[in-house]
C-alpha atoms as one frame of an Amber mdcrd trajectory, in Angstrom:
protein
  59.167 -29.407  -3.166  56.791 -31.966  -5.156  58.371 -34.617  -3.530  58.229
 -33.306  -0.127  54.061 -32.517  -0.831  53.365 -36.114  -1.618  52.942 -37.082
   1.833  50.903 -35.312   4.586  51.777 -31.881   4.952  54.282 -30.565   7.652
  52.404 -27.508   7.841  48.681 -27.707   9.776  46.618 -25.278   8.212  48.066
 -25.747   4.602  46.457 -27.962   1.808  46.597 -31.597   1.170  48.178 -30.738
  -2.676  47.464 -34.640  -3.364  43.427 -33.641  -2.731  41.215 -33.304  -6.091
  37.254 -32.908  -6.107  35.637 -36.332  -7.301  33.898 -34.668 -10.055  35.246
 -32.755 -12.948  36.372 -29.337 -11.479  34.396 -27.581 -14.682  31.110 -29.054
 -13.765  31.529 -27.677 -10.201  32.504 -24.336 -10.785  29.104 -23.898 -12.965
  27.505 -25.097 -10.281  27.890 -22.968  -7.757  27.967 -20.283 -10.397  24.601
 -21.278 -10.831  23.302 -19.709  -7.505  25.529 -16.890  -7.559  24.368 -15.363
 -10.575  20.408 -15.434  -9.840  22.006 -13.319  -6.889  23.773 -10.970  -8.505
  20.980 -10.607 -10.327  18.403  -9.657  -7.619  20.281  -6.501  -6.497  19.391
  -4.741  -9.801  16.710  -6.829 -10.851  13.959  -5.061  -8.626  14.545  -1.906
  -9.595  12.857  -1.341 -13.092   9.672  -2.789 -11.106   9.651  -0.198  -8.185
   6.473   1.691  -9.029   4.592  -1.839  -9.927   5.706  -3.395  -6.466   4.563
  -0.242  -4.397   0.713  -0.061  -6.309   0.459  -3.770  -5.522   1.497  -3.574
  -1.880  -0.366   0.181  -1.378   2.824   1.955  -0.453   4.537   5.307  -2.269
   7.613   4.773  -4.388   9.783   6.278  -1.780   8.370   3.265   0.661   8.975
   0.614  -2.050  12.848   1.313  -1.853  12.690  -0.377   1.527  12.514  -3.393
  -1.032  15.814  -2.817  -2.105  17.473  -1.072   0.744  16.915  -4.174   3.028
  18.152  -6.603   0.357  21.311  -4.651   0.364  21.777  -3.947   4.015  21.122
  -8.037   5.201  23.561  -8.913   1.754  26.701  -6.513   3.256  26.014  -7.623
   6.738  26.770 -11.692   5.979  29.591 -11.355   3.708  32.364 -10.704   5.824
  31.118 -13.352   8.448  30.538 -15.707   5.603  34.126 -17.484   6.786  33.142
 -17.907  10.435  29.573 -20.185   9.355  31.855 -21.771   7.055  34.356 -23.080
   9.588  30.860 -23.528  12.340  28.785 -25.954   9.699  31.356 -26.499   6.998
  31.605 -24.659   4.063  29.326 -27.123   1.551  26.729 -26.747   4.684  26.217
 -23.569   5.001  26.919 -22.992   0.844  23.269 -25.302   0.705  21.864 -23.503
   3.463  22.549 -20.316   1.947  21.322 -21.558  -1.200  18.202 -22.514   0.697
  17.236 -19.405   2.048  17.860 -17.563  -0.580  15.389 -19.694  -2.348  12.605
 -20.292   0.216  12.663 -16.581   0.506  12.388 -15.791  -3.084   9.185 -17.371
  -3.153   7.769 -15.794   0.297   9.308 -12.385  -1.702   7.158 -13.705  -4.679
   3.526 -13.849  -2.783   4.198 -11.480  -0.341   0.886  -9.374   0.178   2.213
  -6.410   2.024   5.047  -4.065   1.863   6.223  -5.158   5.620   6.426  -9.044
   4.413   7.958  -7.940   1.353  10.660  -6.513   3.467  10.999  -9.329   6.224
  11.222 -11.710   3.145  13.499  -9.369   1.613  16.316  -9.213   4.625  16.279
 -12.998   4.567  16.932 -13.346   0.865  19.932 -10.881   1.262  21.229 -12.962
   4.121  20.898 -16.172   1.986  22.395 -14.417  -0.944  25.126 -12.849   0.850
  27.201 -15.959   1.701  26.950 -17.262  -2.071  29.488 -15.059  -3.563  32.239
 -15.861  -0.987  31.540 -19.447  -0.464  31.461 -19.792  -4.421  35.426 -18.075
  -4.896  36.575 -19.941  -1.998  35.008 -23.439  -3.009  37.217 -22.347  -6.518
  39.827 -21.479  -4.962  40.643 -25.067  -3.365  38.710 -27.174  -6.145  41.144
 -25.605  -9.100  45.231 -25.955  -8.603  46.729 -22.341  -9.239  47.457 -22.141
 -12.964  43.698 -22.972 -13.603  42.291 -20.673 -11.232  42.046 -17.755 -13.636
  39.653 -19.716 -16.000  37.838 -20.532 -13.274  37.114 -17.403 -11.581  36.164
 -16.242 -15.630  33.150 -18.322 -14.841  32.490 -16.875 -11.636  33.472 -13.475
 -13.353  30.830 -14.099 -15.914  27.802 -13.806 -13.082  29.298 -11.523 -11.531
  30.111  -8.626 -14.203  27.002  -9.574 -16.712  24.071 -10.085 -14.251  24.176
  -6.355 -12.947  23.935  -5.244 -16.430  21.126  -7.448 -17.512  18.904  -7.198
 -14.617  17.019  -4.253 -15.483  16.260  -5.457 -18.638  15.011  -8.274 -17.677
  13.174  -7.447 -14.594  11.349  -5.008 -17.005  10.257  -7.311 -19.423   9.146
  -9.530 -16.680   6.710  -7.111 -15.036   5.561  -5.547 -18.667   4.918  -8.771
 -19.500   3.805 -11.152 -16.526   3.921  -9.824 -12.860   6.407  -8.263 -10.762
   5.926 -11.432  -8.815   7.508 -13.307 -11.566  11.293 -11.179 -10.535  11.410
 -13.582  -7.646   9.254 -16.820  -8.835  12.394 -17.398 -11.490  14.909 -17.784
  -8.458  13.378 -21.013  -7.616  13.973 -23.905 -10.351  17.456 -22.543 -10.355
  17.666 -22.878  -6.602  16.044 -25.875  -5.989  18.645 -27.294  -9.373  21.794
 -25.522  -7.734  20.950 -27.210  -3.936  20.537 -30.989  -5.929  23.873 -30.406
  -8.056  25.887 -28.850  -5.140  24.970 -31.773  -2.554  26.156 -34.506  -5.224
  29.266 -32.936  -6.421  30.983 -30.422  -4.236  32.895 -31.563  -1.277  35.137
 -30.062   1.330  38.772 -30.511   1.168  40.922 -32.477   3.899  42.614 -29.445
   4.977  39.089 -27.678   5.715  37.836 -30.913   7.519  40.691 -30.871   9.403
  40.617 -27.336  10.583  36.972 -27.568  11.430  38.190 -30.075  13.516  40.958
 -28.467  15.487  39.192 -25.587  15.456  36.201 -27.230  17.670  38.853 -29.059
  19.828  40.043 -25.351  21.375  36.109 -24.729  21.053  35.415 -22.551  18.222
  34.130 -19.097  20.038  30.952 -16.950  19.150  32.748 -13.659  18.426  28.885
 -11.542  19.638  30.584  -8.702  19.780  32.464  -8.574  16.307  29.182  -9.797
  14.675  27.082  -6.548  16.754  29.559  -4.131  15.462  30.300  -5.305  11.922
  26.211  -6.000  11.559  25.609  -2.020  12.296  29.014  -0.545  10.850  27.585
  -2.416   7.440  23.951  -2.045   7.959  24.000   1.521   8.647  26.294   2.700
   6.227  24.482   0.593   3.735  21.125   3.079   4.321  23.524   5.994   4.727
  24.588   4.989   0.783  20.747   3.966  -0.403  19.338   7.302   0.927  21.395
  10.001   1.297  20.930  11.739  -1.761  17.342  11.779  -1.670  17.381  12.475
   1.771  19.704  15.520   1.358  22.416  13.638   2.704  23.747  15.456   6.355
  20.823  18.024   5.849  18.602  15.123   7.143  18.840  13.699  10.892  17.746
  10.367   9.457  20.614  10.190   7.837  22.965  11.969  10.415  22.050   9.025
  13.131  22.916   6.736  10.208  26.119   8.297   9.618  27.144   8.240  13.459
  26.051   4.863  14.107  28.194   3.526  11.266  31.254   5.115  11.784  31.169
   4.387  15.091  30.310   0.466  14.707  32.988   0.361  11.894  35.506   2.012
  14.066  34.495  -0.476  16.998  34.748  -3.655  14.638  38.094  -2.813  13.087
  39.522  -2.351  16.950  38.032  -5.107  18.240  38.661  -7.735  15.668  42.497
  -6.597  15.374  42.432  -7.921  19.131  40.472 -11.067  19.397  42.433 -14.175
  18.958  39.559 -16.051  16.942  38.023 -13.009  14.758  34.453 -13.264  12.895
  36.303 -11.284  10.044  39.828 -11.386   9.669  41.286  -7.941   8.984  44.776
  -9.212   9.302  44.546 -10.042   5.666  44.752  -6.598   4.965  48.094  -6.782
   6.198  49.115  -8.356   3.003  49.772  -5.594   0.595  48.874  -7.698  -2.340
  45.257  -8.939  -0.972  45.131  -5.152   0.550  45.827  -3.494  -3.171  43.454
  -6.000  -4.604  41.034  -5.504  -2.076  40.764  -2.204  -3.054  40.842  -2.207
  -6.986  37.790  -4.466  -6.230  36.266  -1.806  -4.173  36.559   0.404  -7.006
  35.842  -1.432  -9.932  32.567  -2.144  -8.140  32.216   2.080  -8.225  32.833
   2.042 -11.669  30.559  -1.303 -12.860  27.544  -0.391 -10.490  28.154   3.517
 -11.189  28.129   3.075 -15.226  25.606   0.849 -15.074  23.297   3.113 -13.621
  24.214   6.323 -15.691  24.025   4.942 -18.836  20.746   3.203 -19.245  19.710
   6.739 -17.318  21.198   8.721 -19.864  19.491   7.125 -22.792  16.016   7.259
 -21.096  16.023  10.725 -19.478  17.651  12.345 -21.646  17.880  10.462 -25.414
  13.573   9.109 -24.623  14.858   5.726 -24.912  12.607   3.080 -23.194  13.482
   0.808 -21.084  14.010  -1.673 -23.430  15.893   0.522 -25.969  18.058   1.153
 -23.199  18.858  -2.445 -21.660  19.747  -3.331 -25.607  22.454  -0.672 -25.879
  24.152  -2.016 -22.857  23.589  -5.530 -23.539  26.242  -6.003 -26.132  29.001
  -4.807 -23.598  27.883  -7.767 -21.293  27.734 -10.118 -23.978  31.582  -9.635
 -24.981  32.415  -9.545 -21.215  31.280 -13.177 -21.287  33.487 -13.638 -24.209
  36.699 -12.191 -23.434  36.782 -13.123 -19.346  37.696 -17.014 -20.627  40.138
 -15.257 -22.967  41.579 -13.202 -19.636  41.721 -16.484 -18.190  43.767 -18.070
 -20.575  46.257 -15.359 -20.236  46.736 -15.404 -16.798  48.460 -18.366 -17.346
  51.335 -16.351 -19.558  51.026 -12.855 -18.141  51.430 -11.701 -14.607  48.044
 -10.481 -13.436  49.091  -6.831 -12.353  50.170  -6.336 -16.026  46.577  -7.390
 -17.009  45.035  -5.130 -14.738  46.883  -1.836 -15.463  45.771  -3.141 -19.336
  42.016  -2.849 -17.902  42.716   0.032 -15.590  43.879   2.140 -18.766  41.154
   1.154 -21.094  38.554   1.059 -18.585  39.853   4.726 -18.047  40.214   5.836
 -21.687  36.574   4.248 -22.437  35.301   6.714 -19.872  36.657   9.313 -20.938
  35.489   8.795 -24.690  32.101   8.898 -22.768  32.376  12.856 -22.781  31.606
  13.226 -25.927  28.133  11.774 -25.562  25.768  14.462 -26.865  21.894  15.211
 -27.321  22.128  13.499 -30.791  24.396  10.695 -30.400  23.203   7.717 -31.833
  22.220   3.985 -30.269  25.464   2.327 -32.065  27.697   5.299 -30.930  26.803
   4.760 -27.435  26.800   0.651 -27.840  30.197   0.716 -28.994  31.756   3.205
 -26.252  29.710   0.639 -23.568  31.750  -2.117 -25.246  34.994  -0.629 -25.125
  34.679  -0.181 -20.970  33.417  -3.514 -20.905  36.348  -5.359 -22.698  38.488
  -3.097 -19.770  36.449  -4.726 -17.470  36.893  -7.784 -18.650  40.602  -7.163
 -17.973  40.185  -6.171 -14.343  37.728  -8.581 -12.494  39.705 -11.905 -12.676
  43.474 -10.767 -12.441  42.200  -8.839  -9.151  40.886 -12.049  -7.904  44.191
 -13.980  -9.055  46.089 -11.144  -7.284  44.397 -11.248  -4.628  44.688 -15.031
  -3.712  48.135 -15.251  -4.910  49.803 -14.874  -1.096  46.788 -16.404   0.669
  47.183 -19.295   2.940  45.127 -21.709   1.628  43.528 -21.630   5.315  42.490
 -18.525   5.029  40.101 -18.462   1.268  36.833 -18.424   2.865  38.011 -15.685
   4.755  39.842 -13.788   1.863  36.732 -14.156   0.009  34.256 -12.640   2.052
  36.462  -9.537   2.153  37.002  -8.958  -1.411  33.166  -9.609  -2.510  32.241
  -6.853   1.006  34.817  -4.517  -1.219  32.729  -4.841  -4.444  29.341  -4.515
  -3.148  29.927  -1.877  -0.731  31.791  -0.053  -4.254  29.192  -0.505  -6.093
  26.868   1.233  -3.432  28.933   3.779  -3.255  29.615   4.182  -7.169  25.434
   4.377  -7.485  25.468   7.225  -4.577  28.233   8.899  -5.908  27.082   9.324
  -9.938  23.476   9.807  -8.065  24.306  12.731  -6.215  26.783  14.340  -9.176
  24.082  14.185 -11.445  21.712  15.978  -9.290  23.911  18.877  -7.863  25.883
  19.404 -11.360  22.442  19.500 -13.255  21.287  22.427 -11.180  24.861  24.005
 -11.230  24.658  23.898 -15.512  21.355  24.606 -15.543  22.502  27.765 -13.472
  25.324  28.944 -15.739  23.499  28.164 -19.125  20.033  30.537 -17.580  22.427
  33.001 -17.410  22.607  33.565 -20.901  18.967  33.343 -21.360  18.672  37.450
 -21.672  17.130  39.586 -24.192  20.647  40.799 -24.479  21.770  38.099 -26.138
  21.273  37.707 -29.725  21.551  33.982 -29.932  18.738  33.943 -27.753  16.062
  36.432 -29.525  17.059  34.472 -32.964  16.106  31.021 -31.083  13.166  32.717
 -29.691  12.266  33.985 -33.006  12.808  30.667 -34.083  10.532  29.020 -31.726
   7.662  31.520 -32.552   7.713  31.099 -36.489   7.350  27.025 -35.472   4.300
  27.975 -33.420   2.882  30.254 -35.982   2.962  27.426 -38.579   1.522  24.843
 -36.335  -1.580  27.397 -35.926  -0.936  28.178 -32.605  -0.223  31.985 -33.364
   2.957  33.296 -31.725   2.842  30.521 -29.191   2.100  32.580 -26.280   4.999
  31.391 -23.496   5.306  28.346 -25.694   8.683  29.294 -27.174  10.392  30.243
 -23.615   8.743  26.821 -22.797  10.851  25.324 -25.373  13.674  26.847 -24.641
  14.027  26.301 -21.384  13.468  22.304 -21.941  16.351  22.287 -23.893  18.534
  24.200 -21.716  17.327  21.411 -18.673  18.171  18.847 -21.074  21.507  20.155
 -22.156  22.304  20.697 -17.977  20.983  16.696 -17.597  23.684  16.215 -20.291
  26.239  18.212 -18.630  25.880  16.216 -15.858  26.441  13.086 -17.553  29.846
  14.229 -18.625  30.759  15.441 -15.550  30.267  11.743 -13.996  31.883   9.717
 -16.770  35.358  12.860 -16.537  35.444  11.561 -12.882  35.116   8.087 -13.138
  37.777   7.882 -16.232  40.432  10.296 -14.163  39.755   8.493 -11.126  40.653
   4.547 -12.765  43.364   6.037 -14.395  44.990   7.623 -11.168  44.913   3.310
  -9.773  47.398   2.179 -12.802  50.503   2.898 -10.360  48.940   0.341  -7.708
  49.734  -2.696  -9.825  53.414  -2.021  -8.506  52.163  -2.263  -5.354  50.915
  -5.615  -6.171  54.101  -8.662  -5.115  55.538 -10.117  -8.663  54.024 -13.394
  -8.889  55.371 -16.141 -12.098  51.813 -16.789 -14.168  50.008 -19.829 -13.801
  52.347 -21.218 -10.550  51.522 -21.724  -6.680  52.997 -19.595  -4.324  55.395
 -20.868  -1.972  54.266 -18.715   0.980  51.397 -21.235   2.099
């Protein structure tokens, strides 16, 4: 079979295995990692600085979400027709051009003086930012020969898995410390470096040339009606996820024409693009059970990342008064030993089948949930560090074997394609994994808080003590018997225990729900670690 590859290949779509990038394969994956990551990083990074961005633009905090919302609308819309511009312009072409956008908009974002701009700005920075991720794995997945491709996608990994849970953090120490502005300013050294590197050292591979090239012989067709549906299937459902819950979901006809309009572009797209000879998205891939099964562990280990993300730093400020900061530090040390154990996970892709590795990261990922339940009113900052830790090294476990799954059986051919569909499953996850623990938290609060006020009786003994209680506080303080002061009290900490409730509730669901995935790494076709497949 190495013999027979040392020539041209028999097959027209497949690789040139003799091809290698010009530079040292290392030095391009961290540069288009470099792009990526400031990326990643803008979907979370804006929304510490919410209530700064709507005072400086004279709009409510309900207005200012627009900022986000459109990011994340224009982001979902690009990604699965990120393989289409590739084979238009090439895939290096419209990687810079992306990379361009992204950056030019950053800095309209950055001196925007109204909400409206802000927005505009906003839905061009998405679309720029949107066809990083896939042209990134795919420019990977041909610059690396199989066996390396799990260290490699650790780099990409590394962006991808650490920059959610940082960018809070730091877009809160930004704006405490310089300017809102300043969220958006830093986008622009590293774009501006990323464009330079990427036009010097990443290159195209024959068998992507040579596509393009066939491809434009039989005329390479503008799919407009794929792109119409697929841009308000994903555009719509992305609102439907930003603003249903505080919307009231169905109870709102905002979000009922939302809901209608998706499902019936999405329906649309997935008919017509099964049909059309030259799709803008290939669903066929789906077809493959392996890229299917990965495809959707992506999906929902962007519920759990996203989801987690969001209720932990939440629980530590609403609940434990953490600030901000406080908060971003007991998270932080889970990203920091993702970093370190995804080149570990890489490494061992190379001696372990990847489904094995993933039901390893399903089940701790699951079990570190779980342990979540015991979070209480009084647990402590290194108690709830360690238990973030624990999901993060099953993370660590779970983001690059997926992606090695998932391009295990993938004609070469078809990467870019492969790779918009796979990043589409993790964003739209995580979407849905912030909606989800979003909406729990507010319906089970007000169900505990239900249940708990109904032992809040002078019938109950437990409750005249802790009245009693309350009062002999007041009465030392000065304040006499405290007036309604002590049912005050009281009823603060029954809230807060609810809030807490709440919590638990999410993390239960989220640890039962990984653990019911374990049995879908049989689904996943037996692949021999670190060699090609011989079904390109």
């Amino acid at each position: 079979m190495a013999s027979a590859s040392a020539g041209r290949p028999s097959v027209p779509a497949g690789p040139e295995p003799q091809w290698r990038p010009r530079f040292n394969p290392w030095l391009i994956a961290l540069t288009v990692t470099l792009a990526s990551f400031m990326e990643v990083l803008d979907v979370s990074i804006a929304n510490v600085s919410l209530p700064h961005i709507a005072g400086s633009v004279s709009a409510t905090e309900d207005e200012a979400t627009w900022v986000l919302t459109s990011y994340l609308v224009s982001n979902a819309i690009i990604l699965p027709l990120s393989s289409w511009f590739s084979l238009l312009i090439g895939r290096k072409n419209f990687y810079m051009v992306c990379v361009a956008v992204f950056t030019l908009s950053s800095f309209f974002c950055g001196i925007s003086p109204t909400l409206g701009l802000l927005v505009f700005f906003r839905v061009l920075q998405g679309i720029g930012g949107g066809g990083l991720q896939p042209s990134e794995q795919a420019i990977l997945a041909d610059t690396f020969p199989p066996r390396q491709r799990g260290m490699a996608f650790a780099i990409y990994g590394v962006a991808v898995v650490t920059a959610p849970a940082i960018g809070p953090t730091l877009g809160g120490w930004i704006t405490d410390n310089f300017s809102w502005r300043w969220i958006f300013f830093i986008n622009i050294p590293v774009g501006v470096v990323s464009l330079l590197l990427t036009s010097f050292m990443v290159d195209d591979p024959p068998y992507f040339e040579k596509e393009r090239a066939e491809r434009k012989k039989t005329s390479l067709r503008v799919d407009y009606w794929g792109i119409i549906f697929i841009a308000f299937g994903l555009g719509f459902l992305q609102i439907l996820l930003d603003k249903g819950e505080r919307d009231d979901w169905l109870a709102s006809s905002f979000i009922r024409t939302c809901a209608l309009i998706s499902a019936a572009g999405l329906i649309l797209a997935i008919y017509w693009e099964l049909r059309q000879k030259d799709p803008v998205v290939d669903l066929s891939l789906l077809k493959n059970r392996s890229f299917g099964t990965s495809a959707f562990l992506m999906f929902m280990v962007g519920v759990v990342l996203l989801g987690s993300t969001v209720l932990i730093p939440q629980y530590l400020q609403l609940v434990m008064g953490y600030s901000a900061t406080e908060a971003g530090m007991a998270i932080s040390p889970g990203g920091l030993l993702v970093m370190g154990m995804l080149p570990f996970v890489g490494m061992l892709l190379s001696k372990v089948e990847a489904r094995w590795l993933i039901g390893v990261g399903l089940a701790i990922t699951s079990l570190a949930l779980i342990h979540m339940t015991t979070f209480n009113i009084y647990v402590d900052f290194k108690y709830v560090a360690i238990a973030r830790c624990v999901q993060a090294a099953g993370l660590a476990f779970l983001f690059v074997p997926i992606n090695t799954a998932a391009y295990a059986f993938v004609p070469p051919n078809k990467n870019n394609a492969a790779s918009g569909l796979i990043n589409l499953a993790r964003n739209v996850g995580g979407s849905l994994g912030i909606s989800l623990v979003t909406t729990i938290l507010d319906r089970r609060a007000q169900f505990h808080q239900v249940r708990l006020s109904d032992h809040i009786t002078p019938l109950n003994p437990r409750f005249n003590q802790a009245v009693n209680s309350a009062q002999n506080v007041f009465t030392q303080h000065g304040n006499g018997s405290g007036g309604n002061g002590p049912y005050a009290l009281i009823m603060q900490m029954v809230r807060r225990q609810a809030e807490t409730l709440s919590y638990l509730d999410c993390f239960w669901l989220l640890g039962i729900t990984f653990a019911c995935m374990i049995p879908l790494i049989f689904v996943i076709r037996k692949q021999k670690p670190g060699r090609p497949v011989a079904a390109h």
